[in-house]
N, C-alpha and C positions, 0 to 999 in steps of 0.2 A: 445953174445946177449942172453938176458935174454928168458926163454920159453914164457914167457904172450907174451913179444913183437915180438917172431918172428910168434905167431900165429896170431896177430891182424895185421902186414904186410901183410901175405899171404892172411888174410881175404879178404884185402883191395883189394890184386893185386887180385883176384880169381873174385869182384863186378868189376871193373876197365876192365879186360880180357872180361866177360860176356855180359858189356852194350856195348862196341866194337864190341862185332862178332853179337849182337841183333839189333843194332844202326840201322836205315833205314831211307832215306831221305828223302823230303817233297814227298808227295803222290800224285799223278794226281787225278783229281774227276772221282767218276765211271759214270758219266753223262754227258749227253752235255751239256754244259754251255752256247753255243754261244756269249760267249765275243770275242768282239777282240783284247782283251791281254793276251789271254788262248793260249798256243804253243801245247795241250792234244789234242789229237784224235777229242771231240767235241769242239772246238773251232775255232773262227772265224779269228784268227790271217793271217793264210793266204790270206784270204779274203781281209784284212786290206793292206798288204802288198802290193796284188797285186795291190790295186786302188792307192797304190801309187806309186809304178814303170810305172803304165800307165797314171802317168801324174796329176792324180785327188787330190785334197788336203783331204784326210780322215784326220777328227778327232774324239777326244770321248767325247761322251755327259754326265757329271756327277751333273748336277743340277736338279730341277727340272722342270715339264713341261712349268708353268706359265713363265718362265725364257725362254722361247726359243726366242720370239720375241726379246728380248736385245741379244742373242745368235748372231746371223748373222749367223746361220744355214741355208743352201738351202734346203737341202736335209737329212730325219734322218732315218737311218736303225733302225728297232722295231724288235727285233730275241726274244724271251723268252725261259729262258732254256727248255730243256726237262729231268725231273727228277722223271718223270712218277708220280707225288702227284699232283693232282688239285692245278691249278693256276687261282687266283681272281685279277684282277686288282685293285689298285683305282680308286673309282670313278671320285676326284676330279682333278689326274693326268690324266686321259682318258679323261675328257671333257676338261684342258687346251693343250692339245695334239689336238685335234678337233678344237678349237677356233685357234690354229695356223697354222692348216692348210685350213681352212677357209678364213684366213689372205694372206695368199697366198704359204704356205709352201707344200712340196713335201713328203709325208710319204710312203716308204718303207714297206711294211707289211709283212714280210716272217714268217710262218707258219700261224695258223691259232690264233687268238689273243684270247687270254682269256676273259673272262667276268668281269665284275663288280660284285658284292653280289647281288647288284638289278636286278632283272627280264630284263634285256634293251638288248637283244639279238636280239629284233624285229628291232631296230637302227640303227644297222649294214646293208648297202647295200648289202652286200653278206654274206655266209655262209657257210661250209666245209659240207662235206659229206664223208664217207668211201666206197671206193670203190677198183676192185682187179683187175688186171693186168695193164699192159702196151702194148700200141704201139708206131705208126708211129707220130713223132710229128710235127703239121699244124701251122698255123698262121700267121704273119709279123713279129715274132723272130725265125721259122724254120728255115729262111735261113741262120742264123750264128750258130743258133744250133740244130745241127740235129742230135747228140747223147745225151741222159741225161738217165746215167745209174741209178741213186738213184733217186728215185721218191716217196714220201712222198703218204700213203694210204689213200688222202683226196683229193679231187678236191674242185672247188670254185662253187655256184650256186648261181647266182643273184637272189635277193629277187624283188617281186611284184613292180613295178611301180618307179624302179632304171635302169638306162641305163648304160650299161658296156661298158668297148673297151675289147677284145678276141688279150692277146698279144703270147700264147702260148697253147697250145691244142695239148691231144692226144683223141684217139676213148673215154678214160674212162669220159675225162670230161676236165676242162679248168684249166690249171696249173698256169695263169701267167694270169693279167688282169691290166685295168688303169679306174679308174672314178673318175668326178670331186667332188669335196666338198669344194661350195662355190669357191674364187677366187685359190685355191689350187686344190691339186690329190691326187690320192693314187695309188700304184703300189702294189698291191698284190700276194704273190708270196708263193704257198704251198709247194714248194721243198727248203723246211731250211735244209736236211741231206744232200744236194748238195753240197752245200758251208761249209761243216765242212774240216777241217785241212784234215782227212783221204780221202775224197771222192773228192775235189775241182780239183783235176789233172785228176779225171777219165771222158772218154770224152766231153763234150764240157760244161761242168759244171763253169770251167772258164769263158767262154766266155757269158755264163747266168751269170753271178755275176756280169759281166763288164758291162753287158744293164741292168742289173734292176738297177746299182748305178750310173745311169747320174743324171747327178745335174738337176735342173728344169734349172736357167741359167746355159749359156756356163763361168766357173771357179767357180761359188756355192762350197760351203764349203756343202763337203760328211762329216756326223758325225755315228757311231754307239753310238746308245743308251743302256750305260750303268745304266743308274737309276734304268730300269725295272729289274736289277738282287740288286738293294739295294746296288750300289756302286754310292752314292750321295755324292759328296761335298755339307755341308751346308752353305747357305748364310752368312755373318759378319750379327750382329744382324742388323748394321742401315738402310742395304739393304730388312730388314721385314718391315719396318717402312712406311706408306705412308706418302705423302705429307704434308696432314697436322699435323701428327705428327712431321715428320720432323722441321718443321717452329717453332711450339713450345718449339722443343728441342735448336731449334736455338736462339731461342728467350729468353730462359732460362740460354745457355748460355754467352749469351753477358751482359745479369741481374750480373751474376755470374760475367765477366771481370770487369764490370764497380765495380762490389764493391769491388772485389780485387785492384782495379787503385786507389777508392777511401782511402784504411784503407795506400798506400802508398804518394799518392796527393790528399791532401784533395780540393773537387771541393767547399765549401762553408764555413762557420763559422759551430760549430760543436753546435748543439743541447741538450742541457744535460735536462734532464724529472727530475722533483721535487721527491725525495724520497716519496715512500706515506706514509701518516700518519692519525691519527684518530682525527679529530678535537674535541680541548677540551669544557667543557659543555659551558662558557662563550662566548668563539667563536662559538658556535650554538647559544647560547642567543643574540650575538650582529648583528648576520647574519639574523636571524630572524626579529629583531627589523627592524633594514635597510631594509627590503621587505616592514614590514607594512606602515614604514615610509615613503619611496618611492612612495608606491600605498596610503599616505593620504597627500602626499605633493602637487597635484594641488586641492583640495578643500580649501586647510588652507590658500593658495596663491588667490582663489577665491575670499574665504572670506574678506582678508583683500583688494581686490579690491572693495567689493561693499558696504563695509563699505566708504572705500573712497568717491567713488561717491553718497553715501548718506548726506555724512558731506557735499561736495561741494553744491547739491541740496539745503542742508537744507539754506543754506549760500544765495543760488539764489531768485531772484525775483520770484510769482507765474505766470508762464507762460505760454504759450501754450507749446511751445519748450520743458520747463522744464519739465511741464506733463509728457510729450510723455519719456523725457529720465528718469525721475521716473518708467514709467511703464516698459522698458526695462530692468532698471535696478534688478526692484522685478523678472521679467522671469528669468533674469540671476544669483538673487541668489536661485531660486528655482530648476533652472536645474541641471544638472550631469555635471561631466569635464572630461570624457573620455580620453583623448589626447590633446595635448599640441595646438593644434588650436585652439580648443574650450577656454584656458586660454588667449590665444592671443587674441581675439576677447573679452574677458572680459576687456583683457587691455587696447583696443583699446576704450570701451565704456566710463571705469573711465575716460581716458583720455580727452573723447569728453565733460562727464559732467564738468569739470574741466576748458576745454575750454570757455564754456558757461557761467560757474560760474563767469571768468574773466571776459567776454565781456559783461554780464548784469551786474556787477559790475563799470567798465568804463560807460557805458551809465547813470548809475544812479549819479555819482558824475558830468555828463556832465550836465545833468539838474537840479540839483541842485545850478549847477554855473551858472548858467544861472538865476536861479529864484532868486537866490542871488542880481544878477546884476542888474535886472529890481527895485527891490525894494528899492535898495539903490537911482538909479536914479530916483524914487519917492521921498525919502525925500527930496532930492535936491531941486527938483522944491517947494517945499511946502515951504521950503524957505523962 
């Protein structure tokens, strides 16, 4: 083996050896997380566990809050890690959290819950406070637990003109409470190092975990909220969409079906659009012409109406009748012809002088035969 190459082996196997004996496997967090699919010292995994060996259906919550009403959620555990950096809720996930349990849902509050950006801490029915030692512990949950070794340096203090239920108390202050909100509750609970992985076995710690996560009903689906650590599945897009976009998009595409059904069955005879083109100067002069011609074509039709009934008049006896139809017929050629009524009524006149024309002509040949008759039957007699 050549020198270069038995140096550049040994390099290899010397990097090879190094990232081996250095290698170290995924890392627990140096925090409590409070998930319940964290197995680490801070996390809620036991917790998880236990509510399901005792019967209860836990799940986990990974959408967002507005989503819980479609959820068929009973009951949702709210833990926020503890990672010692200030935590700000959203705001617009805190108030769809609030509208569901207003609805009638059941909220779980273990520790004390962060805030919004906005000043709205007055909002809140109760409030944490720091306070030091422990004792003996009272209430309507002392009697299933009457050891709770890890106790969180916060008690709860109802705020002004809120009314609480007291489900857990020692001398320092009130560990563990329930008030309503709207057709819903809330279970607020300051001892969240209780229920971590490391402490959940140490005295009756369990048995506090099992009475804050009863369902509202008897088989409610227990969920832990995983969103508030930003472990969210996000919605398919059509599920952002309301209603009436919805309908639009549905309606756009059935537009879309129908024209693809139509380019393969054609539903009518096909349409074809005239090429455009620029009309030549001759075809503007003949198009032209045709307009003026149009708009002087009931005058010129007028005219040779009342010429008619002039020639029939002049033809008639002078009459009274005739008068009168002499004199309509001068209005009628001095008026306008607007529309094709107004020429019909013209037509109608020629044809009355015309009438008249005849019928004083008939009476005048009647009495001529007549005077004819009498005079001939005069010579006779003269005779």
């Amino acid at each position: 083996m050549k020198p270069d190459l038995a140096v550049a082996v040994a390099a290899i196997a010397a990097v090879i050896a190094i990232s081996l004996l250095t290698a170290r496997g995924p890392q627990p967090p140096a925090y409590a997380t409070h998930a319940s699919d964290d197995y680490a010292f801070g996390g809620y995994r036991a917790w998880y566990d236990l509510l399901a060996r005792e019967g209860l259906k836990p799940q986990r919550f990974h959408a967002h809050h507005d989503a819980l009403p479609e959820s068929g959620i009973d009951t949702l555990i709210v833990a926020f890690p503890d990672d010692g950096a200030p935590v700000f809720w959203n705001a617009a996930e805190r108030a769809a959290l609030r509208a569901w349990i207003r609805g009638g849902g059941r909220l779980i509050d273990v520790g004390i819950t962060p805030p919004t950006r906005r000043n709205d801490a007055n909002d809140e029915p109760i409030a944490g406070v720091p306070v030091n030692g422990t004792s003996a512990l009272r209430g309507p949950w002392s009697a299933a637990v009457v050891s709770l070794v890890s106790r969180d340096p916060f008690r709860i203090v109802a705020r002004k003109h809120h009314r609480i239920e007291t489900l857990l108390a020692d001398r320092a202050g009130l560990l563990a409470v329930r008030y309503r909100e709207g057709r819903g509750d809330v279970v607020s609970v300051t001892a969240r190092a209780a229920f971590e992985n490391r402490r959940l076995a140490a005295g009756d710690a369990a048995r506090l975990a099992y009475l804050v996560a009863q369902p509202r009903h008897p088989g409610g689906i227990v969920a832990f909220d995983e969103a508030v650590r930003g472990a969210v599945d996000e919605r398919a897009w059509y599920r952002a969409l309301t209603a009436p976009q919805l309908l639009a998009l549905g309606i756009a595409a059935l537009a879309g079906v129908f024209w693809l059904l139509y380019g393969f069955f054609p539903l009518g005879p096909p349409v074809r659009a005239r090429a455009p083109r620029e009309p030549t100067s001759a075809e503007f002069v003949d198009a032209v012409a045709a307009l003026y011609g149009r708009a002087r074509a009931r005058e010129h039709a007028r005219d040779a109406l009342v010429g008619d009934a002039r020639r029939n008049l002049d033809r008639a006896p002078r009459t009274a009748e005739s008068r009168a139809l002499g004199e309509r017929v001068a209005r009628a050629a001095r008026s306008a012809v607007p529309d094709d009524a107004t020429l019909v009524a013209v037509a109608a006149l020629a044809r009355t002088t015309r009438e008249e024309t005849i019928r004083a002509g008939r009476n005048a040949s009647d009495d001529s035969g007549r005077t004819f008759a009498r005079g001939a039957l005069a010579r006779r007699r003269r005779r």
